[in-house]
N, C-alpha and C positions, 0 to 999 in steps of 0.2 A: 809814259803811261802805257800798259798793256790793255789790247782794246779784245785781246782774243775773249771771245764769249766762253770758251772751254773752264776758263780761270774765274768766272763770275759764281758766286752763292748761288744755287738754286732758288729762284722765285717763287717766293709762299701767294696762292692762287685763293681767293678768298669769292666766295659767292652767297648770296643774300635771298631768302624767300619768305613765308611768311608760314604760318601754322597755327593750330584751331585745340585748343584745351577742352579734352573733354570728359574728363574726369576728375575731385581733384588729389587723387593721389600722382598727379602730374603727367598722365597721359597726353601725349598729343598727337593730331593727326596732319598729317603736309603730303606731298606728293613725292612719290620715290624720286621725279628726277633733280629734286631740291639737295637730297640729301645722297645721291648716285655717287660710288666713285669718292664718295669725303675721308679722309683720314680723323677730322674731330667736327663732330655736332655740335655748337653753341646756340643755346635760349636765349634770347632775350626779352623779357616782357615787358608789359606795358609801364610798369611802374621802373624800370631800368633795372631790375636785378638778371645777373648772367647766369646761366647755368651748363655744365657739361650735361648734355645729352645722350642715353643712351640708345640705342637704334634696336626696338624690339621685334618688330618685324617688316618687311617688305614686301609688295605685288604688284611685279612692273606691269602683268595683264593689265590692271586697271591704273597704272600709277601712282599708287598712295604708298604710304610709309607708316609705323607707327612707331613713335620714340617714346622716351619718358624722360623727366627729371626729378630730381629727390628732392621733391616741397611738397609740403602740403598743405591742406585747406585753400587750394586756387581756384578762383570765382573758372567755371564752365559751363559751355555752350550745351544747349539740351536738341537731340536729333528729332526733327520733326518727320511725318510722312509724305516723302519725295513725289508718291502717287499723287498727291491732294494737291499739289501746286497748278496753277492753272496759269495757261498765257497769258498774258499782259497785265498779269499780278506784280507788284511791285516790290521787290528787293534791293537789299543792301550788300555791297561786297567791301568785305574788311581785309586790311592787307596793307604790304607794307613796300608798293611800286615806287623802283629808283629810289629805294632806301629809305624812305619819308614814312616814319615810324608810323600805325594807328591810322590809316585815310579810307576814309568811307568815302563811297559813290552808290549813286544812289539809278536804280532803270528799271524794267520790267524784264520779266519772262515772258524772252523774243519767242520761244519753241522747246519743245519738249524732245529727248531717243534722238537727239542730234549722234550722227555715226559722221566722222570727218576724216577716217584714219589717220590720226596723226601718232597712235601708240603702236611702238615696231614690234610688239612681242607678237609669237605666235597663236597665243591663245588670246589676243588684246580683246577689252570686253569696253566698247564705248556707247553710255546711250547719255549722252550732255543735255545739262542742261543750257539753253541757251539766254544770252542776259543784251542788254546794250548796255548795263550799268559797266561805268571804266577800269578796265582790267588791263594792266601795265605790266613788263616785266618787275620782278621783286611780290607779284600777288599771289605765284603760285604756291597753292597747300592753305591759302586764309580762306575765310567765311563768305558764300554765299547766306544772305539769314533772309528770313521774311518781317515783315514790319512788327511780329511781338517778338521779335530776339532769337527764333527757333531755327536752327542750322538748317540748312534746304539743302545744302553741296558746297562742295569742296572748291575752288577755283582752280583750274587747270591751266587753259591754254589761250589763245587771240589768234583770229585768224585778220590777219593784216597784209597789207602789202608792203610795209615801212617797219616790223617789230613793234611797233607801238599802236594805241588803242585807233582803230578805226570802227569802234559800232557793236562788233561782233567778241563775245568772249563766252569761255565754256566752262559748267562745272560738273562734277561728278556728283551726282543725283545724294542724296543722306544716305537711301537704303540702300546702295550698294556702299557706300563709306561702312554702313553698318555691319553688314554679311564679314566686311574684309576685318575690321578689328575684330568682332566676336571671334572667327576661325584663329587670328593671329596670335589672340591670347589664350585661348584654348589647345590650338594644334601647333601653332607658328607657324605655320603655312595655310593657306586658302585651301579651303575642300571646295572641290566642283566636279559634279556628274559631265559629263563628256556624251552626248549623243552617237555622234558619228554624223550628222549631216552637213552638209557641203550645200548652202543657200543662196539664191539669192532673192533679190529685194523685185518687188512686183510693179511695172508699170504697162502703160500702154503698148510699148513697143516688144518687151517681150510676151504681154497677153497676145498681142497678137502673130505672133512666132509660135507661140506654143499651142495657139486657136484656143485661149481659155476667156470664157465669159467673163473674169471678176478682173479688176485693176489694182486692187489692193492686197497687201499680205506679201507670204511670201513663198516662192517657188520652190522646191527641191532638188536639188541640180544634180548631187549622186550619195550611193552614202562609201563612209569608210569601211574597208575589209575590216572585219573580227572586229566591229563594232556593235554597239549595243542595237542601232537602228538597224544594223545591217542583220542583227537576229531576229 
């Protein structure tokens, strides 16, 4: 028996995540790093039919993706306004964690503009929303919803000490879900104005470094050269 690895088939890599219909000429939305790096996108929905995937556009800033497949008339999720969700309101996240097709969990809205850095792009835009409902690996890209069915956010990430649900999970708000498909169908890429400032976040310790009366908000730290703020 030859045990050299050199002589083996290449090993076909298969990964699993979950994704949110929302249109139905078969638009769907998931998170870029679901579908990052894929050679073939496959659907599969609730009722088990498969589909090839087409991948329309991407925005690793925010992580999302937007794909399609050729069906039509597919029951989807309607975008509600992300603003309006209030803490300790009570949500659903739909998904499909460690491969267990369709599993609802059910928690509140722990916090709102959750920034956690966990997206490496340069322009990364994160304001999470935050949930305790259980969020597992295999949920990224499925439904945050609110108790009448209406999409709140995207599911993204867990912050864990183990990979798996300890309490905390995050989603990406609707209204920016929304910003990012309208541009991607329109432009294929995200339109975004670009300031030029360089921030940071306001507390006690730098108010009082900086000798400023307020503790909230945010500081200006410098701006960019031949930038807009810098004119």
């Amino acid at each position: 028996q030859d045990n050299n690895p050199r002589n083996a088939p290449p090993r076909v890599q298969t990964a699993t995540g979950s994704g949110v219909i929302i249109n139905e000429q078969g638009y769907i939305v998931t998170n870029n790093h679901v579908i990052e790096n894929a050679d073939d996108v496959e659907v599969i929905l609730h009722d088990n039919r498969t589909f090839k995937a087409q991948i329309i556009g991407t925005d690793p800033s925010t992580d999302l993706a937007l794909l399609q497949i050729k069906a039509k008339g597919l029951p989807a999720l309607a975008f509600v306004n992300s603003n309006d969700v209030r803490v300790g309101e009570w949500v659903l996240a739909v998904g499909n964690p460690f491969g267990l097709n369709s599993t609802v969990t059910a928690g509140i809205v722990s916090a709102k503009a959750r920034n956690i850095n966990i997206l490496r792009d340069q322009y990364a835009i994160e304001s999470f929303i935050q949930t305790d409902a259980a969020i597992n690996p295999g949920n990224s890209g499925g439904a945050l919803v609110n108790l009448q069915g209406g999409l709140v956010g995207i599911n993204t990430a867990i912050a864990s000490p183990t990979g798996a649900y300890s309490g905390y999970g995050f989603a990406i708000p609707s209204n920016i879900v929304n910003k990012v498909v309208e541009d991607l169908l329109k432009f294929g890429v995200v339109q975004r104005g670009v300031l030029g400032i360089m921030i940071r976040t306001l507390d006690g310790n730098l108010a009082k470094e900086k000798e400023i009366d307020i503790t909230e908000g945010v500081y200006v730290d410098s701006l960019l050269q031949n930038s807009a703020a810098a004119a």
